[in-house]
C-alpha positions in Angstrom: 72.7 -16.4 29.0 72.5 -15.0 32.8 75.2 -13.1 34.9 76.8 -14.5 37.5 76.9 -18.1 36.6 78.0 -20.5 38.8 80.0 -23.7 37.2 80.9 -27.0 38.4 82.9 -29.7 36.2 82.0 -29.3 32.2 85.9 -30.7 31.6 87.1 -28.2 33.6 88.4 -29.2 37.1 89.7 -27.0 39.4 91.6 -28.2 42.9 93.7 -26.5 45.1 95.2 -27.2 48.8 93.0 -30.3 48.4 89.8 -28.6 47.7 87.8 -28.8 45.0 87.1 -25.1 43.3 83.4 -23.8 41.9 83.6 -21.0 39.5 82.2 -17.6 39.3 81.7 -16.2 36.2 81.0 -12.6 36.4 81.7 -10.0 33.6 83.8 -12.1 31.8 86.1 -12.5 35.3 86.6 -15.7 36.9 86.2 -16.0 40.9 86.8 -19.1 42.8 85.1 -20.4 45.5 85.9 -23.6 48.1 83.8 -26.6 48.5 85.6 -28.7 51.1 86.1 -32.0 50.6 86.2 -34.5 53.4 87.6 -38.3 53.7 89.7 -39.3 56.4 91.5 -42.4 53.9 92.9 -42.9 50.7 91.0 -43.9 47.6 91.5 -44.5 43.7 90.3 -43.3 40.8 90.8 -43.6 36.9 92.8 -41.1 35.3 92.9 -39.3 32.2 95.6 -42.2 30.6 93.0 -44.7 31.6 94.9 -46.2 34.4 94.1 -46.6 38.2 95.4 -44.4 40.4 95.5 -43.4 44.1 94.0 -40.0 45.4 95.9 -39.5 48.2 98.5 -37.5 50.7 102.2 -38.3 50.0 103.1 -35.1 52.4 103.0 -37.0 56.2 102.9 -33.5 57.7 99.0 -32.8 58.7 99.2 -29.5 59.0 101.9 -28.1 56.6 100.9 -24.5 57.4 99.7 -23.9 60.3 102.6 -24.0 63.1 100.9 -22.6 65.9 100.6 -25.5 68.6 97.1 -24.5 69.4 95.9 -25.2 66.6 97.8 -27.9 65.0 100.3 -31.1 65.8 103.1 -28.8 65.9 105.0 -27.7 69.3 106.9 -24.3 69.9 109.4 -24.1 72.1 110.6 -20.6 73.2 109.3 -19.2 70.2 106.0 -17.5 69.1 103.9 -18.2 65.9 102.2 -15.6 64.2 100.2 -17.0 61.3 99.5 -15.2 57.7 101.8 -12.4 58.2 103.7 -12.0 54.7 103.7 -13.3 51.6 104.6 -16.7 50.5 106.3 -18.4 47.4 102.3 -19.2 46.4 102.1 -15.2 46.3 99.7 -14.9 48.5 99.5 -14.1 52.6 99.3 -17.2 54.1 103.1 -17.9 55.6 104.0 -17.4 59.3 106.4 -15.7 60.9 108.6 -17.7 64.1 109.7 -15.3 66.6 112.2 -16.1 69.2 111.5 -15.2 73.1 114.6 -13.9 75.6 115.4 -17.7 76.7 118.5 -18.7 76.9 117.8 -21.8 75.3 117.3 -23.6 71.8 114.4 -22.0 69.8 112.9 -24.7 68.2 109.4 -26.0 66.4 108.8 -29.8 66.1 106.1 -32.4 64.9 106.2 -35.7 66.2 106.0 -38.5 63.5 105.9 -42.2 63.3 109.0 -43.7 61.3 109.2 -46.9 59.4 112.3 -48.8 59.6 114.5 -49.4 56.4 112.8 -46.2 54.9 114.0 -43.0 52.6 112.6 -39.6 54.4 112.8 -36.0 52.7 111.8 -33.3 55.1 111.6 -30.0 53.1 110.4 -26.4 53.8 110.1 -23.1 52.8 112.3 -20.3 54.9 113.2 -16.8 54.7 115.0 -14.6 57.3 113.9 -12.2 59.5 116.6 -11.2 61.8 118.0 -15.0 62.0 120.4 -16.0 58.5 120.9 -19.5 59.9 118.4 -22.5 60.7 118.7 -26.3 61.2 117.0 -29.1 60.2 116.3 -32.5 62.2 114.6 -35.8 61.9 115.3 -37.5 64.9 117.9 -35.3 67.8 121.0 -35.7 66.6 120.3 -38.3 64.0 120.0 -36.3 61.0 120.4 -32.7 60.7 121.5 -30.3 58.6 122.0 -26.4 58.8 121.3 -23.6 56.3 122.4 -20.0 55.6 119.9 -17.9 54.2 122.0 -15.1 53.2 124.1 -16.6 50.6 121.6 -19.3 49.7 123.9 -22.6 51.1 123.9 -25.8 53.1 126.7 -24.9 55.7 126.6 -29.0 57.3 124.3 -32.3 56.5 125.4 -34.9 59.1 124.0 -38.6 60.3 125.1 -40.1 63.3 125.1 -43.7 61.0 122.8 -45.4 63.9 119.7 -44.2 63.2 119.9 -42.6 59.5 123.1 -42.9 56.5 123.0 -41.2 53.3 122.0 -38.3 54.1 121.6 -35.0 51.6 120.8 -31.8 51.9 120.2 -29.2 48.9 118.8 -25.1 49.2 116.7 -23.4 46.3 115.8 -20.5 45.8 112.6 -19.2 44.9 113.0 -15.2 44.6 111.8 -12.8 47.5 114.5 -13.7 49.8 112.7 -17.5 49.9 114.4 -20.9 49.8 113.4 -24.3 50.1 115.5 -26.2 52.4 115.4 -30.1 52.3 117.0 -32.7 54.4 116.7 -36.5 53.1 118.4 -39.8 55.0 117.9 -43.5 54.9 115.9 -44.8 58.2 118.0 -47.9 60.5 115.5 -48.0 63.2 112.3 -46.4 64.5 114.5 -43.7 66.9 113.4 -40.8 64.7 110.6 -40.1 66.1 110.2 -36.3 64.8 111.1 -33.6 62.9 112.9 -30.3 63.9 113.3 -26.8 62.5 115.8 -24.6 65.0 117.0 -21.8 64.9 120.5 -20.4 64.8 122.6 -17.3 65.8 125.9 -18.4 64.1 126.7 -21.1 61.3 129.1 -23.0 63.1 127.5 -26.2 63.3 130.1 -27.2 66.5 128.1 -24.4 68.0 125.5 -25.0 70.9 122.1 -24.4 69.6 121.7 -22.8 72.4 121.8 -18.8 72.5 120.1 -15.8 74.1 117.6 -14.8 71.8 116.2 -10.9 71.8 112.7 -11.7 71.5 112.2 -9.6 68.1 114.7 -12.2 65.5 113.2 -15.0 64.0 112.6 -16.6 60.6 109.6 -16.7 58.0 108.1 -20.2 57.0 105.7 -21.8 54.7 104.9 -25.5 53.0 106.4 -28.3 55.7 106.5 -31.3 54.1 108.1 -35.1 55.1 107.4 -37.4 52.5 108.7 -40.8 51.7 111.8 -41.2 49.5 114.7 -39.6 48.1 112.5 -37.0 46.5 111.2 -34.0 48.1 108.3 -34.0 45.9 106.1 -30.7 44.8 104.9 -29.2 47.8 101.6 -30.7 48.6 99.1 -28.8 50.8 97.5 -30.3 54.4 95.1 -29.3 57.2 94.4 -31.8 59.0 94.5 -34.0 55.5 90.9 -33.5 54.8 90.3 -36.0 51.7 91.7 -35.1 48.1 88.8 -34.7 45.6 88.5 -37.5 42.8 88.5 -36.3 39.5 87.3 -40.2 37.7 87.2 -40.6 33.9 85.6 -44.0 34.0 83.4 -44.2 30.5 83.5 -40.5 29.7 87.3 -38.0 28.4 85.3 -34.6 30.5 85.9 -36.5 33.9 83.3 -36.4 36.7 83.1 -36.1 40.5 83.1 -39.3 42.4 81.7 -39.2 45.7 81.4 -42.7 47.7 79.8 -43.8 51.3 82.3 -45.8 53.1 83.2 -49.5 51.9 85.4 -52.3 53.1 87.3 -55.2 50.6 87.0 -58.1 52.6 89.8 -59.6 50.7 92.9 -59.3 52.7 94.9 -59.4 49.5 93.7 -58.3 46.3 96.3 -58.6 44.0 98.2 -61.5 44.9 96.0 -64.8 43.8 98.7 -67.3 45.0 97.6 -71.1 47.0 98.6 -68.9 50.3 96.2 -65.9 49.9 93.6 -67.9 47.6 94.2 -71.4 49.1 91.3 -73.0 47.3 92.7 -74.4 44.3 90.5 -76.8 41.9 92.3 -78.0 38.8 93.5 -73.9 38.6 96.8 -72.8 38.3 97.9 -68.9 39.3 101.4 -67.4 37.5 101.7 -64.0 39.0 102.9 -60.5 38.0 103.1 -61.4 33.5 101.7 -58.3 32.2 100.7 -55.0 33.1 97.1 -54.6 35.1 95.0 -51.4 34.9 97.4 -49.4 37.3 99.8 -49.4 34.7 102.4 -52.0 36.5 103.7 -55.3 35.9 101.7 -56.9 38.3 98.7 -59.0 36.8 98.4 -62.8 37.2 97.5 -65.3 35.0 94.9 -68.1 35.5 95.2 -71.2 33.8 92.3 -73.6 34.3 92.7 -77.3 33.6 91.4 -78.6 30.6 88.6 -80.9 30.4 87.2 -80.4 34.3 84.6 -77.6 34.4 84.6 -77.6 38.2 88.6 -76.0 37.4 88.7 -72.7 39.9 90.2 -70.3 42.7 88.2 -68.9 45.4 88.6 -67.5 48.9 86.7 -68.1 52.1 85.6 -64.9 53.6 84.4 -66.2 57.2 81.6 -65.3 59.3 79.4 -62.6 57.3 76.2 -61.6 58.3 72.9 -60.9 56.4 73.1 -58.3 53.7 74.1 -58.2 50.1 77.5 -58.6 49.0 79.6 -58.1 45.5 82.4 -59.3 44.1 84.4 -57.8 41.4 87.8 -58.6 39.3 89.6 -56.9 36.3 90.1 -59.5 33.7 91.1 -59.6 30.2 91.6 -62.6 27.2 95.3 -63.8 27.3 94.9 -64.1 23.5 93.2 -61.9 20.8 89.8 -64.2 20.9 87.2 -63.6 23.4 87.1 -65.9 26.5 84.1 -67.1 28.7 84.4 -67.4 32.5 82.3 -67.5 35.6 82.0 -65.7 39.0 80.3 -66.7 41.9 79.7 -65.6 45.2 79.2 -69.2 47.3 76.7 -69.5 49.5 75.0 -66.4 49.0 71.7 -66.2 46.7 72.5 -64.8 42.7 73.5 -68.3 41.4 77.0 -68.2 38.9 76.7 -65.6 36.3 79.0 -66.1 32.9 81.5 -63.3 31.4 83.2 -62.3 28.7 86.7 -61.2 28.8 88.1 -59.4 25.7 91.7 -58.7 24.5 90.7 -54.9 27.2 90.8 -54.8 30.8 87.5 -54.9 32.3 85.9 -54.8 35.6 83.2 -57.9 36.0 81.3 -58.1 39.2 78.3 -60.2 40.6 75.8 -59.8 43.7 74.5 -62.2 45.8 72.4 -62.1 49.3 72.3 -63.6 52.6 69.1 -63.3 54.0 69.7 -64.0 57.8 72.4 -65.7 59.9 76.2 -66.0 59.9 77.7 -67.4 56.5 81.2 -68.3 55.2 81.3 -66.4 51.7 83.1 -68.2 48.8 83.9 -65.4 46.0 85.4 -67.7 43.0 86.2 -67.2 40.0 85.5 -70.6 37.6 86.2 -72.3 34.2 82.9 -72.2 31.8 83.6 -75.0 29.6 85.8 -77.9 30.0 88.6 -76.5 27.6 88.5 -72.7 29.1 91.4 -70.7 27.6 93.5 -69.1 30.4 92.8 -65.1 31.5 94.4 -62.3 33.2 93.2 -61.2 37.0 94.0 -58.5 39.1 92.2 -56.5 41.6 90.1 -58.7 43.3 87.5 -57.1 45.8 84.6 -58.1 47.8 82.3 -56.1 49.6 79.4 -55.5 51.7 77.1 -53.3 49.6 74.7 -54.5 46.2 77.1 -52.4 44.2 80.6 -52.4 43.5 82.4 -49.3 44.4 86.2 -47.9 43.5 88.9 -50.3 44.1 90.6 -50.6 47.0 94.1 -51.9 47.3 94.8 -55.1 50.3 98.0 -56.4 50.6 97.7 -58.9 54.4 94.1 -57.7 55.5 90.9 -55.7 55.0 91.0 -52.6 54.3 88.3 -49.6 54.5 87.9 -46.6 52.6 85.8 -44.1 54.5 82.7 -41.8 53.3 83.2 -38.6 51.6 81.4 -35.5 51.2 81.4 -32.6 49.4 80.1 -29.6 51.1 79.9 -25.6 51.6 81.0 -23.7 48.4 80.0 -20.4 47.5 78.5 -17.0 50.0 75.4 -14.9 49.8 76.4 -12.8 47.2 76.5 -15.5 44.8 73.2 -17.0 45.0 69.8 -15.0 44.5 66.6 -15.8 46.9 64.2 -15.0 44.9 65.0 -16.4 41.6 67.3 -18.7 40.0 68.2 -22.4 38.3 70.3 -25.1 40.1 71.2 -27.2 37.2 73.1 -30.7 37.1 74.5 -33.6 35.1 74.4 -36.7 37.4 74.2 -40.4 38.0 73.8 -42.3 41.2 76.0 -45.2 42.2 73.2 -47.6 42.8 69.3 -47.4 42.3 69.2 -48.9 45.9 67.2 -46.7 48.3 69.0 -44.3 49.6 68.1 -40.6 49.8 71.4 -38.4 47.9 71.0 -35.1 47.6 72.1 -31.9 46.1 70.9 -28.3 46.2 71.3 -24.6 47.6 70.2 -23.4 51.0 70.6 -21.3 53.6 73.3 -24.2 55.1 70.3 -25.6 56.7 66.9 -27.5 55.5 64.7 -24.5 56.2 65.6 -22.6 53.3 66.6 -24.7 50.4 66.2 -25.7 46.3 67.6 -29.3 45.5 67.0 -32.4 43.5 67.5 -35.6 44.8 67.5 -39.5 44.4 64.7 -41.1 46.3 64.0 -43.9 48.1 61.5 -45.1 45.5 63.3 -46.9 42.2 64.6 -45.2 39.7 62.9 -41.5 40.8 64.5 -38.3 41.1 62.5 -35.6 43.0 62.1 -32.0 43.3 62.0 -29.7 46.7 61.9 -26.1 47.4 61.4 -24.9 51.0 61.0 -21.6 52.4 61.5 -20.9 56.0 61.0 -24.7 57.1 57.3 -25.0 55.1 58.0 -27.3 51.9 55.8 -25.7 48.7 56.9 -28.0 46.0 57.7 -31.7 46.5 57.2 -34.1 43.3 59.2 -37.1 42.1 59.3 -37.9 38.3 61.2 -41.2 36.5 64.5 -41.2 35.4 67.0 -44.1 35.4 69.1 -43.5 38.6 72.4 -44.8 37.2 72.6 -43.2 33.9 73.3 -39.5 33.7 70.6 -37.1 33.2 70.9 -33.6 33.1 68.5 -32.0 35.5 67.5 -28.0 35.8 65.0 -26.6 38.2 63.7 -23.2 37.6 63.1 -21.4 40.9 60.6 -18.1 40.3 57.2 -17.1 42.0 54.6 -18.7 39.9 57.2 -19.7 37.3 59.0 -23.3 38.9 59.4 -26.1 37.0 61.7 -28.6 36.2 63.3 -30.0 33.0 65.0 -33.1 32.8 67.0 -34.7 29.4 65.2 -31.5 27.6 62.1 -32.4 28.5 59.6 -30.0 30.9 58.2 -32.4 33.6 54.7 -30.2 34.2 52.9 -28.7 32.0 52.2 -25.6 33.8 54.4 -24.1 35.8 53.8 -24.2 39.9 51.9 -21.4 40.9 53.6 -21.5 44.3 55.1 -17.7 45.7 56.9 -18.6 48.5 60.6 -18.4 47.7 63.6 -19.6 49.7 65.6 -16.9 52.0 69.4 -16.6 53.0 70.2 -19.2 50.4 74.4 -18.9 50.7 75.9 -22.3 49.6 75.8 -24.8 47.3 76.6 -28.5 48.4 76.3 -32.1 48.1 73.7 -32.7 50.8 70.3 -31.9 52.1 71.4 -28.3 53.0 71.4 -29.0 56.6 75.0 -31.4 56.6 72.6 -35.0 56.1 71.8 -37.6 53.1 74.9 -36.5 50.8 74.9 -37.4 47.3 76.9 -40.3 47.0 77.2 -40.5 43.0 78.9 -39.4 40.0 78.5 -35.8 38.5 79.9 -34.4 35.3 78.4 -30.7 35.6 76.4 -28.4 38.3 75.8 -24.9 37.6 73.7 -22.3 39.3 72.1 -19.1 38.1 71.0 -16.1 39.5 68.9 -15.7 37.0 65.0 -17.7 36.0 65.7 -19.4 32.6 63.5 -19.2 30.1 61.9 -22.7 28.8 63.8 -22.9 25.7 66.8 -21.8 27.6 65.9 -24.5 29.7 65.5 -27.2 27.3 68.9 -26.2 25.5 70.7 -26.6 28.8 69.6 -30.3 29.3 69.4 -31.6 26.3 
């Protein structure tokens, strides 16, 4: 087809430092370029085994490359940071170089952390020399420590004072170049380790005092901080300022597809755990916890056994105190046998009545919807025999929220917990996008059909010059808009089922626009308008101007630099 493609997705996933990568096809070359993906919590997705899992940041270091205390967490004492000045294990340059002044004095960087009690650290980095062959290692002054030698590749000491940390390790790697990676692990007694230290040193003894006169030229090379929690140092896993990990889902599909969320709250303070103390509303239910395996792969599923011959048997929870809105409730069950089982959910007091499910000898997610229309309510989510002799099923994952939609799962264990919004936003420069023809093309689905604007498109990283598609307001409607220099030429909605993916191209070309949706054209002529977009520079998940992000799922997007032809067109999104 066209040079200079553009490609999102398609099975092929691409992340890196926590970003999420677009590629650039030219000439049979592949360039990459950034979007930047932000979320300020944790959240899970479904892997490629099926299983639920948890996108998050293991490395508690927030900026595990940038050193320099002006623009990170980190302090420097009597040394200078000079970022990107050789090349790192990643082979690229990104690693910085510590420098030590004339002090008389220790020549230290630290981060201040907060430690959990009864805890297994591993603080790890990568080091080189440069004019200083020895370094040490804290968590904590004088609580655990260790000191390296660079030019022979060893751990000269590894010490705890027994207090404050025991067991305490200390190994040295190499990886080529003059590079090691230097980690320091210990078991946490109390909260007194409050940060981590790198310092560095003119002679191995460790009886030495780490203080020395430095020259003001010696110093060290570092890259790839990390403190993580365990006995493990872990692969080295990328921060700045822990901008959210990108979710990859494979929900329903084996290609995978971008999940993008608005911020959500489970309302249950424990989700897992279906005992009398977390789900003190018993009727003629019993709860045996952790008998098989849930969809996260572990042990910890409970069983619900309802009493025979009462169809009021049930659990439920009191969620105090909500206001109006709509609110859903969802649970993964499953059949404890091979035969199919009946059950009911119901969200008490709420409008939506008790709906009946199925649960097979598969996990499943079931979930129901109901409304308070004004006021302060006390919620009831419940779960409920459907005839007087209903079998027993598997539960896990409870979660109730304040949306008309259920939304990833997320995890309580003693109180509510809320995953933030994410966006996806600003991949790609000028020279990858063409003003005054093109295609923005996508495979898509929204979360909900539920009146909110989501967006996606190219622009000018504002809403003066931009080419996008977007979910609207109305139901079930996806619309088209091109604007150039703030006036808007083409604006037209056309039907589609919001949540269901459709594959969606627009053709951007004076007198030649048009869109094709499932591989069918959606005008019969083309538009006649001229006016094309200028400047156009990035492709993102939003309106163009940072606004109305598109909060859905998304298997594909590609852009062209080229105007498709119609058959071209109709291949592509069919």
């Amino acid at each position: 087809m066209a040079e200079g493609i553009l490609k999102l997705g398609e099975g092929q996933w691409g992340v890196k430092d926590g970003n999420l990568l677009l590629d650039k096809e030219v000439a049979g070359n592949h360039l990459k370029r950034e979007f930047t993906v932000t979320r300020g919590t944790d959240a899970t997705y479904v892997g490629k085994d099926g299983l639920i899992k948890k996108a998050s940041f293991y490395n508690l270091i927030d900026y595990s490359e940038d050193f320099d205390e002006t623009t990170s967490d980190w302090t420097n004492t009597n040394v200078s940071v000079e970022t990107n000045s050789t090349i790192s294990p990643q082979g690229i340059n990104n690693a910085a170089k510590i420098t030590e002044d004339t002090s008389d004095d220790e020549h230290r960087i630290e981060l201040v952390f907060s430690q959990t009690i009864n805890t297994n650290y591993s603080y790890s980095v990568f080091v080189k020399a440069n004019g200083r062959d020895y370094f040490g290692m804290n968590i904590g002054a004088s609580r655990l420590y260790a000191n390296f030698d660079l030019t022979d590749g060893s751990v000269t000491h590894v010490q705890s004072n027994g207090t404050d940390f025991n067991n305490e390790s200390a190994s040295i790697t190499s990886f080529g170049n003059g590079w090691y990676k230097c980690t320091l692990s210990g078991y946490a007694l109390t909260t007194n380790g409050s940060y981590v230290r790198f310092t560095l040193r003119n002679v191995e003894s460790v009886n030495s005092t780490l203080n020395y006169l430095g020259n003001g030229t010696s110093g060290v090379y570092i890259w790839g901080a990390q403190l993580v929690e365990g006995t493990e140092a872990l692969d080295y896993q990328y921060t700045n300022g822990k901008e959210g990990i990108p979710r990859i889902d494979f929900t329903d599909n084996t290609d995978g597809h971008l999940l993008l969320e608005p911020e959500s709250r489970n309302l249950l303070p424990y989700s897992e755990d279906f005992s009398s103390l977390n789900w003190s509303h018993k009727v003629s239910a019993s709860i045996d916890p952790n008998v098989v395996a849930s969809p996260d792969g572990t042990q910890n599923a409970s069983k619900l056994s309802f009493h025979q011959g009462s169809t009021t048997s049930r659990i439920e929870k009191q969620i105090p105190s909500q206001t109006a809105g709509s609110y859903t409730f969802s649970v993964w069950a499953k059949s404890t046998t091979s035969e199919n089982v009946q059950f009911e959910m119901e969200i008490g007091s709420a409008s939506g009545g008790t709906e009946a499910r199925t649960a097979t000898s598969d996990w499943q997610r079931f979930e129901i919807t109901g409304s308070v229309s004004s006021g302060t309510v006390n919620l009831y989510p419940q779960i409920e025999a459907y005839s007087s002799t209903n079998p027993p099923i598997y539960i896990w994952g409870a979660q109730f929220e304040k949306l008309s939609y259920p939304t990833s799962y997320i995890p309580t264990n003693g109180s509510p917990v809320t995953r933030d919004a994410e966006t996806c936003t600003g991949a790609g420069e000028a020279a990858d996008f063409n003003s005054e023809e093109g295609v923005l093309y996508a495979e898509m689905a929204a979360l909900a059909n539920d009146g909110t604007f989501r967006m996606i498109g190219v622009s000018d990283g504002t809403e003066n010059n931009v080419v996008n598609f977007y979910y609207r307001t109305d139901a079930n409607k996806i619309t088209v808009r091109l604007k150039s220099g703030g006036s808007q030429v083409i604006f037209e909605s056309f039907d589609i089922t919001a949540t269901n993916f459709s594959k969606v191209a627009f053709r951007y070309k004076s007198g030649e626009s048009n869109l094709f949706i499932d591989g069918v054209k959606q005008k019969a002529s083309d538009y006649t308008t001229t006016d094309m977009p200028s400047g156009l520079n990035e492709l993102a998940f939003d309106s163009g101007g940072g606004g109305q992000f598109l909060y859905g799922k998304c298997k594909a997007v590609r852009v062209y630099k080229e105007a498709l032809s119609d058959s071209e067109l109709k291949t592509l999104t069919s």
